[in-house]
Jmol script that loads the backbone (N, CA, C; Angstrom):
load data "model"
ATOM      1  N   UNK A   1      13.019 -29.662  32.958  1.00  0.00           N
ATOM      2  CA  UNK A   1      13.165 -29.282  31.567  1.00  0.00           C
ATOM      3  C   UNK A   1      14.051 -28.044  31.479  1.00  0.00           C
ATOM      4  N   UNK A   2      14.802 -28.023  30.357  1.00  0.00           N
ATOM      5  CA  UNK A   2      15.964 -26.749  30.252  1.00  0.00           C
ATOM      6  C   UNK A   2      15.088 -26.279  29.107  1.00  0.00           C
ATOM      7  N   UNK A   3      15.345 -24.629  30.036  1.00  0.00           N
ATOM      8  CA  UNK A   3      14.523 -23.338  29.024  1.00  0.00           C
ATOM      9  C   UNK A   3      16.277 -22.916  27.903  1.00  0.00           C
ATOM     10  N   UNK A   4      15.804 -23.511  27.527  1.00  0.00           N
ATOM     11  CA  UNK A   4      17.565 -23.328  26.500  1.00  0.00           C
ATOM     12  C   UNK A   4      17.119 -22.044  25.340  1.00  0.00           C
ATOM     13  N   UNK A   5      17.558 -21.049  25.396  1.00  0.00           N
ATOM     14  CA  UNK A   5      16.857 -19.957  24.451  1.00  0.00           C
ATOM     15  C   UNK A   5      17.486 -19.985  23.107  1.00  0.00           C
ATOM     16  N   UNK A   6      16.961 -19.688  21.485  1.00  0.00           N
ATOM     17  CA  UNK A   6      18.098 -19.576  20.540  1.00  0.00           C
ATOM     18  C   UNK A   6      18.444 -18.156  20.443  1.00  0.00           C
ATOM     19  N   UNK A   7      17.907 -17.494  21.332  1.00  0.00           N
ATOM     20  CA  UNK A   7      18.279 -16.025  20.215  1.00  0.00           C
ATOM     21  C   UNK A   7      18.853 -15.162  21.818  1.00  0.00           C
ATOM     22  N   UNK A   8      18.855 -14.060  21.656  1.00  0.00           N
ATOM     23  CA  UNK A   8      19.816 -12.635  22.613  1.00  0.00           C
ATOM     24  C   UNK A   8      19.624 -12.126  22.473  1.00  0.00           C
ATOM     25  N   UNK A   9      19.383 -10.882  22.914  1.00  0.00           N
ATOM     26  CA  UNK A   9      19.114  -9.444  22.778  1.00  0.00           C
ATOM     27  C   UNK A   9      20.384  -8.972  21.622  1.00  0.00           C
ATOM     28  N   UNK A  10      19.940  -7.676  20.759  1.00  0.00           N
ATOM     29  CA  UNK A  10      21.195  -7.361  20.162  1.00  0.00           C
ATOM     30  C   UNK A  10      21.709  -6.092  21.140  1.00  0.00           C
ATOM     31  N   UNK A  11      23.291  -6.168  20.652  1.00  0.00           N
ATOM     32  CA  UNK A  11      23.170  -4.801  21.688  1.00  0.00           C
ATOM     33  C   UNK A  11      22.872  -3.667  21.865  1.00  0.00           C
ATOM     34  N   UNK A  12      22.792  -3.134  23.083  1.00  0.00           N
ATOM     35  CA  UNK A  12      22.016  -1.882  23.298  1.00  0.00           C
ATOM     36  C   UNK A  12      20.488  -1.684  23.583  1.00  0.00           C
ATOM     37  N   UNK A  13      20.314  -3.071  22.710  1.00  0.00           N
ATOM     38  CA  UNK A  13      18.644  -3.058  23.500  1.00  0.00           C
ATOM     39  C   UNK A  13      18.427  -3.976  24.714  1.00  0.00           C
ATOM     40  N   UNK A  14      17.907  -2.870  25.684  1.00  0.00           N
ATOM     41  CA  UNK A  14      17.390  -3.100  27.556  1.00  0.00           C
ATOM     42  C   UNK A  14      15.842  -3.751  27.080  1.00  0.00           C
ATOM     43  N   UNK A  15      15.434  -4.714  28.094  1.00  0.00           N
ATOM     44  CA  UNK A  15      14.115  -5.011  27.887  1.00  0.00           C
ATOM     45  C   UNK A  15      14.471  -5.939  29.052  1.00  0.00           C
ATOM     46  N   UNK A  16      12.946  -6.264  29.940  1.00  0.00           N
ATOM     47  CA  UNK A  16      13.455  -7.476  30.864  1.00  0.00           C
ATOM     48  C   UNK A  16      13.399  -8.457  30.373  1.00  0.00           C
ATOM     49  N   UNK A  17      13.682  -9.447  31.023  1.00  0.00           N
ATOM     50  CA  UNK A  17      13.612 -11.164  30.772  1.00  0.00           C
ATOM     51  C   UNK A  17      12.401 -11.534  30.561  1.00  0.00           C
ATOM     52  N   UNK A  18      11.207 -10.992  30.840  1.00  0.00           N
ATOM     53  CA  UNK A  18       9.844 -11.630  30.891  1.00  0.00           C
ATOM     54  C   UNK A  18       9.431 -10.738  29.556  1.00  0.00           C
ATOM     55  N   UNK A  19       9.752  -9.345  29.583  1.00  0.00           N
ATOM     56  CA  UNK A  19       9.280  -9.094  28.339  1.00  0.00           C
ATOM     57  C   UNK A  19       9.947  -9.370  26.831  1.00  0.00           C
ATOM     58  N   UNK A  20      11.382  -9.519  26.967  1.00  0.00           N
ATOM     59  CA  UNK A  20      11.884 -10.499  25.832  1.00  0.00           C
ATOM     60  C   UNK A  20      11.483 -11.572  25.506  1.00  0.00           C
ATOM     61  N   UNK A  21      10.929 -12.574  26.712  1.00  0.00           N
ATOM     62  CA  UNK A  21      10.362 -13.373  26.278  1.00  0.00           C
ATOM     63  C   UNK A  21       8.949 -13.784  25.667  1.00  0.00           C
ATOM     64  N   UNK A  22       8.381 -12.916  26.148  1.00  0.00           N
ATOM     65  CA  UNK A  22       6.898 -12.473  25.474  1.00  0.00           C
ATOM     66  C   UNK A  22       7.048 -12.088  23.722  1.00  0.00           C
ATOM     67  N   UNK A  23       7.969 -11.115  23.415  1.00  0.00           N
ATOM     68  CA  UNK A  23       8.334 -10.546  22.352  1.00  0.00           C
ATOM     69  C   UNK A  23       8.633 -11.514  21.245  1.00  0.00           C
ATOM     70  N   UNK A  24      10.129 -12.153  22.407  1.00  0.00           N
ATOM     71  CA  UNK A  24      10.523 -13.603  21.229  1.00  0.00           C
ATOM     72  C   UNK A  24       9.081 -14.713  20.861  1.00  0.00           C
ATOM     73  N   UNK A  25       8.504 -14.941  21.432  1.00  0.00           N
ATOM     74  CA  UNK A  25       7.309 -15.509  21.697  1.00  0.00           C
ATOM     75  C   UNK A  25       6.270 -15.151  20.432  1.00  0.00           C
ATOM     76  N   UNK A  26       6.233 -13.576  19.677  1.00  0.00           N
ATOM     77  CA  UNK A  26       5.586 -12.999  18.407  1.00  0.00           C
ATOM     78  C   UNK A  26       7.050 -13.348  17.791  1.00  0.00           C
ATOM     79  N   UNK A  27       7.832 -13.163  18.028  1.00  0.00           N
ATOM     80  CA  UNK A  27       9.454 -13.048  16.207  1.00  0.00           C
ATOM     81  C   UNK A  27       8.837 -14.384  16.034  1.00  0.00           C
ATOM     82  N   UNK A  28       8.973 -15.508  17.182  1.00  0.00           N
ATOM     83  CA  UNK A  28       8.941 -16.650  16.352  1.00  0.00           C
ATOM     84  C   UNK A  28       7.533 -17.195  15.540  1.00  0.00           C
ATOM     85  N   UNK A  29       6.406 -16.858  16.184  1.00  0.00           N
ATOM     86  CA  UNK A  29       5.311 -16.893  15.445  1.00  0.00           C
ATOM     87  C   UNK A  29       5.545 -16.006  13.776  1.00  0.00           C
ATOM     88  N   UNK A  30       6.141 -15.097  13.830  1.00  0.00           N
ATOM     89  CA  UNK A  30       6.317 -14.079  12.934  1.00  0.00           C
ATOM     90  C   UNK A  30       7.127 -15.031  11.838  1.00  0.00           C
ATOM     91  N   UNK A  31       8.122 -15.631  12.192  1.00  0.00           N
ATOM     92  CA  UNK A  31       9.384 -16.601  11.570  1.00  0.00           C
ATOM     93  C   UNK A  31       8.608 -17.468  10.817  1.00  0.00           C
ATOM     94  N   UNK A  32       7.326 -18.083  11.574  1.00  0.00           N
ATOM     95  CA  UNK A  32       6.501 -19.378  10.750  1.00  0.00           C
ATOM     96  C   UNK A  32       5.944 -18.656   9.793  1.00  0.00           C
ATOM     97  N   UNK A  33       5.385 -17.720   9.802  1.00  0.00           N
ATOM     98  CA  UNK A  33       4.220 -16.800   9.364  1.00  0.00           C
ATOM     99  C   UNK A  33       5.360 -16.583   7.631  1.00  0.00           C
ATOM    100  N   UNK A  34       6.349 -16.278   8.088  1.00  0.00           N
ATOM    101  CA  UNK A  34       7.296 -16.026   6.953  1.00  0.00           C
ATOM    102  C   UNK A  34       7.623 -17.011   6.016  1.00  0.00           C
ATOM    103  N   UNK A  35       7.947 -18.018   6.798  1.00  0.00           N
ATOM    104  CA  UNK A  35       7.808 -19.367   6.319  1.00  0.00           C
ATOM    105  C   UNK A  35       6.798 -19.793   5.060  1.00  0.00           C
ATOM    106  N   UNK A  36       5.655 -19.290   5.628  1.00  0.00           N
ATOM    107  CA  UNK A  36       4.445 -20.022   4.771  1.00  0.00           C
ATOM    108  C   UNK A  36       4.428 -19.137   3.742  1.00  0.00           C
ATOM    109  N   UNK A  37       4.464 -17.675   3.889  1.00  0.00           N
ATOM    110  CA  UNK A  37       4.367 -16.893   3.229  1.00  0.00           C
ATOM    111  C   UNK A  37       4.937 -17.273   2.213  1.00  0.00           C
ATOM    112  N   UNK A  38       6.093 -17.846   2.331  1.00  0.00           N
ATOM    113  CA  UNK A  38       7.323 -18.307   1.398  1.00  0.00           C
ATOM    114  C   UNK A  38       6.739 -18.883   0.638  1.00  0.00           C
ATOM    115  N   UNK A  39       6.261 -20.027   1.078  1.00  0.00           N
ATOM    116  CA  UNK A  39       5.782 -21.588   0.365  1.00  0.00           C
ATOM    117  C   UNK A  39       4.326 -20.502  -0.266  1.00  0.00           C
ATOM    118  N   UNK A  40       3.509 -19.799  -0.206  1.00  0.00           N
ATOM    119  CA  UNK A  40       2.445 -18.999  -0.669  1.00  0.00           C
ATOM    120  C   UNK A  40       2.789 -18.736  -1.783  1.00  0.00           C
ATOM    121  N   UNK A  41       4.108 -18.149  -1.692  1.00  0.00           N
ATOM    122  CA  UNK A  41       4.735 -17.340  -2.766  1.00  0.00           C
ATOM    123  C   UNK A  41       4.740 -17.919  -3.943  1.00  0.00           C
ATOM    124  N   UNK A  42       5.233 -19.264  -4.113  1.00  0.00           N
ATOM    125  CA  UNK A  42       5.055 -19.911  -4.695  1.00  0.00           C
ATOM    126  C   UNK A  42       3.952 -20.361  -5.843  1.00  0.00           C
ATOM    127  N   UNK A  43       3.203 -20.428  -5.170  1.00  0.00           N
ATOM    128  CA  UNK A  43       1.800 -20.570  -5.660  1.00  0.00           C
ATOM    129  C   UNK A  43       0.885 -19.550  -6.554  1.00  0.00           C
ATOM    130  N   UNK A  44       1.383 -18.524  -6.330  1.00  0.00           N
ATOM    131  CA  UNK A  44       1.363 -17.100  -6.960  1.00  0.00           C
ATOM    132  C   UNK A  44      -0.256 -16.484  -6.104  1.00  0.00           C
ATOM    133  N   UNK A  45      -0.318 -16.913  -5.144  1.00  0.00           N
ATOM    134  CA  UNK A  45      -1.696 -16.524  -4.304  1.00  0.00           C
ATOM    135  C   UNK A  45      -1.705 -16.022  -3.406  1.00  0.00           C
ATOM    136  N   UNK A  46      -0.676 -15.223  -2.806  1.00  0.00           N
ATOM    137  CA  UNK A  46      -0.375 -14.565  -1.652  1.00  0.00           C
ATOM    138  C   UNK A  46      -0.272 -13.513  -1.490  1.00  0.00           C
ATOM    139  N   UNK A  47      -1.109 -12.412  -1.286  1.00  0.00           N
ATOM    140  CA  UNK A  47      -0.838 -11.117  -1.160  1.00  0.00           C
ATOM    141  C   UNK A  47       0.460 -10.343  -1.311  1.00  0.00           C
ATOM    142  N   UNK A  48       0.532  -9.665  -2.068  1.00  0.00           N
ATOM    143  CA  UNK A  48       1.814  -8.627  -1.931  1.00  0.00           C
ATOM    144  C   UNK A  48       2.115  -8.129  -0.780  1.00  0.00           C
ATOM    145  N   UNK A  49       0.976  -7.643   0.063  1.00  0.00           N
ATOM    146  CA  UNK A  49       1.177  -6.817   1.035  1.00  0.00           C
ATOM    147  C   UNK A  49       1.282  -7.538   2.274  1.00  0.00           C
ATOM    148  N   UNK A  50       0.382  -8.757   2.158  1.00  0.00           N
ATOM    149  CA  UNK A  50       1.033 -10.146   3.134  1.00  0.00           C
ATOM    150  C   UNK A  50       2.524  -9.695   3.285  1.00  0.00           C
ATOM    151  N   UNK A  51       3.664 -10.199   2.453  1.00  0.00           N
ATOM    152  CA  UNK A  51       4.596 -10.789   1.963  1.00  0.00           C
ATOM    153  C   UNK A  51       5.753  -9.568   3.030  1.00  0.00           C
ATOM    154  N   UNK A  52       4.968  -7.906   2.283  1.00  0.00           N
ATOM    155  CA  UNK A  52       5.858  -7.184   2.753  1.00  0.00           C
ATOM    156  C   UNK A  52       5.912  -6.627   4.018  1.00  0.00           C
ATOM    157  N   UNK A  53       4.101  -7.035   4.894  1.00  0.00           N
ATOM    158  CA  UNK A  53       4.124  -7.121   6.435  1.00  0.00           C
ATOM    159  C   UNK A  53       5.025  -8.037   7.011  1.00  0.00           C
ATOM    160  N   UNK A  54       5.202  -9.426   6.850  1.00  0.00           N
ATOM    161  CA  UNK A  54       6.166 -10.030   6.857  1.00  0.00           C
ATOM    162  C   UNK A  54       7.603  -9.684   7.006  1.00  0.00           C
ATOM    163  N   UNK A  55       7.991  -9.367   5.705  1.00  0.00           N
ATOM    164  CA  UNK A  55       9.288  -8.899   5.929  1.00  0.00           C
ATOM    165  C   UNK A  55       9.554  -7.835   6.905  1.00  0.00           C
ATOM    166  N   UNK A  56       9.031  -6.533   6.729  1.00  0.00           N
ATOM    167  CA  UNK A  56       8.565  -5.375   7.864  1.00  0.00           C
ATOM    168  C   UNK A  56       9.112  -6.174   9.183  1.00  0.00           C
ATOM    169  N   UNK A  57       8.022  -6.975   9.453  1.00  0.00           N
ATOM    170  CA  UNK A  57       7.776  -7.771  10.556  1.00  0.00           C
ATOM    171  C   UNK A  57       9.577  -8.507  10.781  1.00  0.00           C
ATOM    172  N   UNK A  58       9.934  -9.282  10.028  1.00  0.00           N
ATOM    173  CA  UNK A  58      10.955 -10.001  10.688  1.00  0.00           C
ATOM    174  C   UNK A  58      12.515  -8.646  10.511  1.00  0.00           C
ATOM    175  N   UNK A  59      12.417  -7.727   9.391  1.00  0.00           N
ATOM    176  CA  UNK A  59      13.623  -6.779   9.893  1.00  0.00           C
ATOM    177  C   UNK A  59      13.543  -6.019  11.356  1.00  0.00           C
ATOM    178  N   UNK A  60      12.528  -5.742  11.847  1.00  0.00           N
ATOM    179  CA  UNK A  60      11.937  -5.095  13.012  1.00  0.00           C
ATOM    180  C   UNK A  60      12.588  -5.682  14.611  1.00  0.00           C
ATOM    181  N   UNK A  61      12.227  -7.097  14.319  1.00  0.00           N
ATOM    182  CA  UNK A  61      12.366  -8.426  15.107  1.00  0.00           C
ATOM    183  C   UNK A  61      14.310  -8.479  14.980  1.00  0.00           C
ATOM    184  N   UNK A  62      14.768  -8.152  14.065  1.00  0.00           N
ATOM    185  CA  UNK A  62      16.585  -8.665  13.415  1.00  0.00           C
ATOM    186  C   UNK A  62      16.871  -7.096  14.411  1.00  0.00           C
ATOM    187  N   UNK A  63      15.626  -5.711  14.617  1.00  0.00           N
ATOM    188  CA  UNK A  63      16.523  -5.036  15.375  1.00  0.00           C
ATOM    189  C   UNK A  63      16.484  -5.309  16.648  1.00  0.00           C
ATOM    190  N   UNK A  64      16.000  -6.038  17.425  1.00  0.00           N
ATOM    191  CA  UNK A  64      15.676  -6.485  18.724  1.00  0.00           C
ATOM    192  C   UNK A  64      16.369  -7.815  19.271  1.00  0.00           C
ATOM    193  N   UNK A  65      16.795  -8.479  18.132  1.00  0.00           N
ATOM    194  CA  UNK A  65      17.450 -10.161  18.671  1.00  0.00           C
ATOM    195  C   UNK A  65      18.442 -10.201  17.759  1.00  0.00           C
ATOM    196  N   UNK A  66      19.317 -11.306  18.646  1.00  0.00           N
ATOM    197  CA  UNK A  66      20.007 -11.806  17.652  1.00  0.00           C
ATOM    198  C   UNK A  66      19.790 -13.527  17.439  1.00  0.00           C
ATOM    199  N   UNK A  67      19.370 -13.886  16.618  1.00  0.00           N
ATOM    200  CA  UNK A  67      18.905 -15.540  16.223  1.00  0.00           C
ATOM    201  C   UNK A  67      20.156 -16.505  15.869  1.00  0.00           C
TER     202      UNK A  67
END
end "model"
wireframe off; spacefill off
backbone 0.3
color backbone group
């Protein structure tokens, strides 16, 4: 099986291979999490503060990778 990755370090950030991959391993859980949040949003039932851990969460993740 090919470990085919989508994302890269951005530059300047050092981290090893095992711990990038651990990391990418939460962005992408984080990515679904955003996802739903989305579709939540919708619904008008989703925490505010959900919404803006979230975002928090994936600008944080945009300084560490590139997707």
């Amino acid at each position: 099986m090919t470990d085919k990755k989508n994302w890269h370090l951005q530059p300047g950030v050092a981290m090893s291979s095992e711990a990038a991959d651990e990391v990418a391993k939460i962005a992408c859980a984080l990515k679904s999490l955003s996802a739903y949040t989305t579709l939540m949003m919708e619904r008008e039932d989703c925490p505010e503060e959900l919404q803006k851990l979230v975002e928090e969460g994936l600008e944080a993740m945009a300084r560490v990778f590139v997707w």
